[in-house]
Steps between C-alpha positions, in 0.01 A plus 500: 500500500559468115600763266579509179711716232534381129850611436442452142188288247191715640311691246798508283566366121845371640500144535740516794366380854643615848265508779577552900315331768532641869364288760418589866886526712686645200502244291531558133510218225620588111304309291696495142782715350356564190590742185434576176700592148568829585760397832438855613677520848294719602219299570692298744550813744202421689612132538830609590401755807305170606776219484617579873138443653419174296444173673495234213466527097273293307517417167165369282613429159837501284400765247639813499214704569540294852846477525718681308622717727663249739842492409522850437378542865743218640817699329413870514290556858654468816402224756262354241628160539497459848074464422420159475305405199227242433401316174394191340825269327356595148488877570863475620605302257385676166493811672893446492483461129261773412735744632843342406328560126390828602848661580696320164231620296456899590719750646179708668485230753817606712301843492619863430592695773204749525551904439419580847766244653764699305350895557797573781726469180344759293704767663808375348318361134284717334378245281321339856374818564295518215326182528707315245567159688780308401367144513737366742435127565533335872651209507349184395489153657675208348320149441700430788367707755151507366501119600659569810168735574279238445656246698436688813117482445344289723293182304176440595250222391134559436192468782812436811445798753840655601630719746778788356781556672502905492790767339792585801300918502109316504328493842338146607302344273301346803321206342490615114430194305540485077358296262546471196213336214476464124414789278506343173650784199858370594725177568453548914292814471371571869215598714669632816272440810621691838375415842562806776299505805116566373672620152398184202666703206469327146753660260410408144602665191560352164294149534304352293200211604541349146664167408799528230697262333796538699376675818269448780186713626488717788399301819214685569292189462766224624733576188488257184309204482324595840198584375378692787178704517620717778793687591780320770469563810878718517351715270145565560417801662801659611509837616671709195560370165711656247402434158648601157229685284710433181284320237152601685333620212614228263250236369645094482529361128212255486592161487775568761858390477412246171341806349831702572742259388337470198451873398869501549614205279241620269686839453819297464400241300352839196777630552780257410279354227565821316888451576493749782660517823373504842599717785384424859643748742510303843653573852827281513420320831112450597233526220742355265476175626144465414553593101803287471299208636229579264653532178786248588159221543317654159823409294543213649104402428518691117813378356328154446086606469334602188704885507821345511621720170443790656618462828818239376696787345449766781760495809449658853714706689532644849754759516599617865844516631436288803250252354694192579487550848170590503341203377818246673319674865153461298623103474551465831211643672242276354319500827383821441333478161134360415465194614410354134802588371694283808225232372618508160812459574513224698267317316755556218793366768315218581456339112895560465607320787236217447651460163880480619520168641414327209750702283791427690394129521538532130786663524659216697375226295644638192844632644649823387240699313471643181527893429119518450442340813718740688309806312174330631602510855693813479129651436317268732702633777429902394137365518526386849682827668277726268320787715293760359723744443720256303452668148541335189384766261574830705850627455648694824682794359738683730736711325463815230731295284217194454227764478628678262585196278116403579405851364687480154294208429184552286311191563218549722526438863321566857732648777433549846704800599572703830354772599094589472623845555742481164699774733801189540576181381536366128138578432592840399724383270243203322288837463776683294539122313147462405308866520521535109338210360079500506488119547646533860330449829550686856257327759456687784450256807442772780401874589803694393537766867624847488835597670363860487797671353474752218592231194262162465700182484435303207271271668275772602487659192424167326216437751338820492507439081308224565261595708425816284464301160311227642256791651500654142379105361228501740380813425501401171259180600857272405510207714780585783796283577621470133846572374571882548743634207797768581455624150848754518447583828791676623645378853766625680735311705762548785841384462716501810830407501812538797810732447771596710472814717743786330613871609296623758317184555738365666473762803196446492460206590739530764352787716131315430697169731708708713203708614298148551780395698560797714105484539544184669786548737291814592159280578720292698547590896809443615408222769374318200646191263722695219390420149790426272626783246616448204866437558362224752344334243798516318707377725237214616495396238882492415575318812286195481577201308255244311225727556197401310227729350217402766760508784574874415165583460376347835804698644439834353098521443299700723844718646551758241300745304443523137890615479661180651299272292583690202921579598486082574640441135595875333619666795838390496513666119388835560730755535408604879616867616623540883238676629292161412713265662439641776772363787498202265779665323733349792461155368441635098770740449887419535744719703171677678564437900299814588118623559332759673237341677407850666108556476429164359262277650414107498753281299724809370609515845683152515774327360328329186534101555367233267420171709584183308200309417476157661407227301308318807318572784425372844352139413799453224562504119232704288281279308401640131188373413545512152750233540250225552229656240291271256562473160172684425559720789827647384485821281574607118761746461479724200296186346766282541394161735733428813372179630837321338704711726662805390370768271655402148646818387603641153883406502664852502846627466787351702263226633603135513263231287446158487637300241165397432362831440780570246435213278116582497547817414740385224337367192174597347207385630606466831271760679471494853158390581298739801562247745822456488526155262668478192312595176708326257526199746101449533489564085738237481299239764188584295661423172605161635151427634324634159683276315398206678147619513248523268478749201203686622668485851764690401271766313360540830820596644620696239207755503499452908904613473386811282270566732690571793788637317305825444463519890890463569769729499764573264883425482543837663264781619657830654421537822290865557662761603523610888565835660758434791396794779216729513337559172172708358247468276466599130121490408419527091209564370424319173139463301411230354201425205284199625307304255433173637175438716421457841223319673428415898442160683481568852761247647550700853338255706295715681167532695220682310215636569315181565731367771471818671168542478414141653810410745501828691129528659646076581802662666271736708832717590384738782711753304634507174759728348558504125856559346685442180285550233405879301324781612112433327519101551620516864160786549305295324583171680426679813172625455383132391678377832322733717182359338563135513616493872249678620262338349611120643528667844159620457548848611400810276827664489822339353813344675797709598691512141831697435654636201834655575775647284789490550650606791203558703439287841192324525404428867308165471538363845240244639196628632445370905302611755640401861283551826616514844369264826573415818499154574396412836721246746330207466445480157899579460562172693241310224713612195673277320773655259682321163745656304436523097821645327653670809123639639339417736101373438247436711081520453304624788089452562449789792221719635534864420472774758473882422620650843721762593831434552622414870822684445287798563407435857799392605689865403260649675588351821843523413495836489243534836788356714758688342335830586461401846892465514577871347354827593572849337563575149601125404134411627316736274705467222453105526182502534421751241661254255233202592212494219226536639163270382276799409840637306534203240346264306474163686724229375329149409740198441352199339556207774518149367353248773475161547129385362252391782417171536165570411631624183741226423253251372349711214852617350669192493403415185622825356822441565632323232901350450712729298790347309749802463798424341669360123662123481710379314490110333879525521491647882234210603737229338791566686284541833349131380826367423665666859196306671610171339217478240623411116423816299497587106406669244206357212467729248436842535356659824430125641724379802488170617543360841581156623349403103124551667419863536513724245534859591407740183530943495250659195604808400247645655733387869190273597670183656356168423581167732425120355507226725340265272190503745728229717385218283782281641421245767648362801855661635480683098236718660682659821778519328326711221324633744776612677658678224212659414451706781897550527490650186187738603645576869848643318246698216378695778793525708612677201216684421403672872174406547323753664169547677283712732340397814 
């Protein structure tokens, strides 16, 4: 059994994906959390009536349309992190990031508490009552607990089968196997295959078969550099495939990815000739990675060709508040990215550590050297340890204060800026910078999506501009894809900003979490586990000691409803009445020794006792994993890098300093540099060096120093202001007069129509179900499917296609057909049964018999000698109930014999071996290596045993053994020979050979 409800992404302009996968036993899978600009929390009721049924999450990319919702879900829904969750390292990783960035840069991610959540208080505020909502914000996660979140998510690696371990509420997964393959569009980006009994599901949304400069292709055909004409065997015909639909009807720039690069450095290069500057709206995360490589390599390439003026002058920017960490995890997960770009780089390690041993011969021979000589090695050695994501002309700007000293610049520039949405992040404000002056660029890299509320973001509005001029030009017999100008167009944009809750507010807020919390003592039986209140978690809390972040959170998540997660770190300041504390006022009040506990059920029943927390358990101390993290494994706090040890904080107030940090922050100059060494200091060290050094050396480092200094922080910069307690949102609404121009490179990394049209009749999906894309692409995508598969199946009418919306279940279980035999005695005795994944398998070669059943007779004489044992009633009334055979049908049960001898002879050769069954190199070596045979791996797919025989797996799972065609001589010969078969006897001992006859 497989059904399937898209929760949200089905026939909808909303980017945001959620779908729901129920399997046969009750098992349901989550595949992504996603959700778009609007953070509407209403769209996450669905998900959260299904979070006590789910199994396991999976996660496919780390964009928000995929999972933006996560931490959101983690703090605010009950028992949502007891679900284990599955993703690739990279999705993890800058998933972590994305979202850290997403809840310092807007206030709409914590979410307003919907209208209908606070109707009950309409009776005592008017205002309520007539539908004017107060925007009162939940409370949102800090970086902390956000990277608590996404340590719980289990890693996974690509193309390694794995067995979930399933939530405490999920029934038995019995045998469910994940797996998890490249999808291209993102850093880790995933196809997720799942195994369940006759259920081959293929989950794939967002992937893209193309080769980029940065990322991978889809391993549809073996992934990049395969090659592969057909698709692998793990995903080849499977029983359902869900596909996205987005991009269907849109036609691949000719020339391919060259072709696209250069239509985009085109548009950059017009524009900053003309002393313009370039905006490049980006996610802060995933697709980013890909421009930043790009235009980081063009610099590099055009500050010494033949355009050098033009490009010399220009400087690049990427403006994100989390963009160091992003690209420090992008540095470390090099085994993810196109393998030409690992190439590169060690081709580029290799010439620096060739060249080292002479130098420091040198080096000796001449004793201490010179200042020059230092310089030289000083950028050797950044050769050697450069990765791609090493930038020498892209400046990482994290905080408003350096991009709003980039803004008051008027030189031309190109900045990379989060988000694509321009709903958050600083590429709002590089709108507001730039939107008067003609000569500037906006380059729209993706489909803008609709949140569907009332007012367009500014990235919708911007991209249906677009696509209505560049209509217009082509009605006008213009040639399309050429600079589109705003010409006064009037915009308007959405300010939101965080206040503190006044007045009535206040109460508000307070019967909105004391009716969440007396909803969940009510849900609660009395025989079951107590969630905490909120005075628990206050006093929790105040009795433990050196309690980190993650140790709290792996405490509290998955106990309390949205009104413990949100009391964790403002209860303790609201100003709680005594009907609210419930029997909690015992501990909370002073001089109260008295309750009435008359009528009250469950915990208000009960002395109220807080347990002290132990900081071990039964096997000894608690181990904190982030103890013994990586360097590059360790997170960014509010931008600021940890992997020295503690998080260097502003000195505040009362707070004692290093002597150190008082005499750097005494005389001019001496400017703390972002990493925590001394401005003035390094200034001073270069000014030694330059002096030693050549005149054009120190040129160089003079305009490298200015350089930089733009990117750096100033003597002091205010830190923003932050609302201690429950706060609200203030939304303005401001126009704005646009007058630079806009074009569109399409930089999503997508499939089109191409790939769609050629890799699904290859996938041959026995159903397919289409999600994630809009209304008239998703129709029209499924009308050419219907076509093409039933076309290569050669039958006149089309496969079984689905188009849901959202929230309708689509039943696409496998089609079977099961008969029903009797198998005689003697051909029982003849079987010969193997188990294959916990079934058992055998193949039989039989005669079959169409006679009626023997149970038939046999009742009938039953019944005969019963009836000679009663008389009377009982008699009649027995024998009334005994069918007789003119009163029904007669009953013929298919027998399957034993075949005569006669017969034997001319089926034997029909009965051919049948190899049922999947091996694995890595299974076969260790059964090789347990049998006392040398085994190891040469190159990819290719095992090698005893250095003779060669044991190779195509993607197609054909397996291929070389024994050299036993060339050797003498004892050689049986010995090879010996291994030979060895090595075939465990293949099929592995594989359950099985035959009839």
């Amino acid at each position: 059994m497989f059904n399937f409800t898209p929760l949200l992404g089905a026939q909808s302009t909303s980017p945001a994906s959620q779908s729901l996968l129920e399997l046969d036993g009750g098992i349901k899978i989550l595949v992504d959390v996603g959700w778009d600009e609007g953070f509407d929390p209403e769209k996450l009721k669905e998900l959260e009536r299904q979070i006590s049924t789910l199994s396991i999450i999976l996660l496919t990319h780390a964009t928000s349309a995929h999972i933006a919702a996560f931490t959101h879900c983690c703090k605010h829904f009950p028992q949502f992190t007891t679900i284990p969750v599955y993703a690739t390292i990279p999705v993890i990783s800058l998933g972590r990031t994305l979202l850290q960035d997403l809840y310092a840069s807007t206030p709409l991610a914590s979410s307003i508490i919907p209208t209908s959540s606070l109707s009950e208080s309409a009776y005592s505020f008017p205002a309520i009552r007539e539908g004017d909502n107060p925007n009162i914000l939940l409370q949102p996660p800090t970086a902390e607990e956000i990277a608590g979140y996404f340590n719980r998510i289990n890693p996974l690696k690509y193309s390694q089968p794995h067995q979930p371990i399933p939530s405490p509420f999920s029934p038995p997964l019995n045998g469910l196997s994940i797996t998890a393959y490249s999808a291209g569009h993102t850093l880790g980006g995933t196809i997720w295959h799942i195994q369940h009994g006759l259920e081959s599901i293929v989950y794939a949304v967002d992937w893209n078969q193309a080769r980029e400069n940065v990322l991978t292709g889809a391993a549809w055909l073996g992934g990049s550099g395969a090659g592969g004409a057909e698709i692998i065997e793990q995903l080849r015909r499977p029983t359902a495939l869900v596909c996205s639909s987005k991009g269907a009807e849109r036609v691949a720039v000719p020339g391919g990815r060259k072709n696209r690069d250069d239509l985009l450095l085109s548009a950059i290069k017009r524009t900053i000739a003309q002393g313009g500057t370039v905006l490049i709206p980006s996610d802060s995360s995933a697709r980013v990675l890909e421009l930043a490589y790009l235009l980081e390599q063009t610099w590099r390439t055009e500050i010494s060709g033949p355009h050098a003026d033009t490009f010399k002058g220009v400087k690049l920017y990427l403006a994100s508040r989390n963009c160091g960490a992003t690209m420090r995890y992008a540095r470390s997960m090099l085994e993810w990215v196109d393998e030409g770009i690992v190439r590169e780089m060690e081709e580029a390690g290799g010439v620096g550590r060739q060249s080292q041993p002479s130098h420091n011969r040198t080096n000796s021979q001449q004793g201490p050297g010179t200042a020059s000589r230092r310089q030289d090695q000083k950028k050797q050695d950044q050769r050697e340890t450069q990765t791609p994501f090493d930038f020498k002309h892209l400046k990482l700007l994290e905080r408003r204060s350096q991009v709003t000293r980039m803004l008051a610049s008027s030189a031309p520039r190109v900045i990379l800026a989060s988000d694509t949405s321009l709903e958050w992040g600083f590429s709002k404000e590089v709108v507001r910078s730039i939107a008067d002056d003609a000569r500037n660029l906006v380059i729209l890299t993706d489909r803008v999506g609709d949140h569907g509320k009332a007012e367009k973001g500014l990235g919708r509005f911007l991209w249906e501009l677009f696509e209505e001029r560049s209509n217009d030009m082509i009605d006008a017999g213009e040639e399309p894809g050429q600079f589109i100008k705003c010409e006064g167009t009037v915009a308007g944009i959405r300010e939101v900003q965080t206040a503190p809750l006044v007045g009535n507010e206040m109460s508000i807020y307070q019967q909105y979490l004391a009716r969440r919390r007396q909803l969940q003592n009510t849900l609660q039986t009395d025989g079951g586990t107590t969630l905490e209140t909120s005075a628990d978690v206050v006093d929790d809390a105040s009795s433990s000691t050196s309690t980190t972040s993650n140790d709290s959170d792996a405490e509290h998540q998955g106990k309390a409803l949205n009104v413990s997660a949100a009391l964790s770190h403002s209860r303790h300041k609201l100003g709680l009445s005594d009907a609210e504390l419930g029997i909690d006022i015992l501990l909370r009040r002073k001089g109260i020794h008295d309750y009435d506990v008359r009528g009250k059920k469950g915990r208000e029943k009960t002395f109220p006792f807080v347990a002290k927390r132990r900081r071990g358990d039964e096997f000894g101390d608690v181990i904190r994993p982030e103890e013994y993290l990586r360097a590059e494994e360790r997170d960014e706090v509010d931008g600021q890098d940890m992997r020295d040890g503690a998080m260097k904080n502003e000195t505040t107030l009362g707070q004692k300093r290093k002597w150190d940090d008082v005499v750097t922050r005494g005389g001019p100059g001496a400017r703390r540099m972002s990493k925590g060494t001394n401005k003035g200091r390094k200034s001073n060290a270069g000014n030694e060096e330059g002096n030693a050094a050549k005149d054009a050396g120190g040129k160089q480092q003079a305009a490298e120093s200015s350089e930089a200094s733009d990117s750096e922080e100033s003597d002091y910069e205010p830190a923003e202001a932050t609302i201690e307690g429950p706060s609200k949102a203030v939304v303005k609404q401001e126009t704005l007069r646009l007058n630079f121009r806009i074009t569109y490179v399409d930089f999503s990394g997508l499939h089109d129509k191409q790939d769609l049209r050629m890799l699904i009749p290859l996938i041959r999906p026995r159903k397919l179900i289409l999600v994630g894309g809009e209304e008239q692409e998703t129709l029209a995508l499924a009308e050419d499917c219907r076509t093409m598969l039933g076309a290569k199946a050669g039958e006149g009418i089309g496969a079984d296609v689905y188009t849901p919306v959202v929230g309708k279940l689509v039943d696409a279980s496998v089609d079977t057909n099961a008969w029903t035999v009797k198998l005689t005695r003697s051909l029982v005795k003849r079987l010969v049964w193997q188990n294959v994944k916990g079934l058992g398998v055998v193949a039989l070669t039989g005669r079959l018999d169409a006679t009626p059943a023997d149970g038939d007779d046999s009742l009938q004489e039953n019944v005969k000698k019963k009836l000679k044992m009663i008389k009377g009633e009982d008699a009649a009334a027995l024998e009334s109930e005994v069918p007789k055979q003119t009163d029904r049908e007669i009953k013929v049960t298919p027998i399957l014999d034993v075949i005569p001898a006669n017969m034997a002879a001319a089926t034997r050769s029909v009965a051919q071996p049948l190899h049922v069954g999947d091996l694995r190199l890595a299974d076969l070596r260790k059964l090789m290596q347990a049998s006392g045979h040398t085994a190891e791996f040469r190159g990819e797919g290719t095992l090698l045993i005893d250095g003779a025989v060669a044991v190779r797996k195509s993607g197609t799972g054909k397996i291929e053994v070389d024994g050299g065609g036993f060339t050797a001589t003498g004892s050689g010969s049986r010995e090879l020979e010996g291994t030979f078969y060895a090595v075939k006897r465990k293949i099929y001992e592995g594989l359950a050979v099985v035959a009839g006859g």
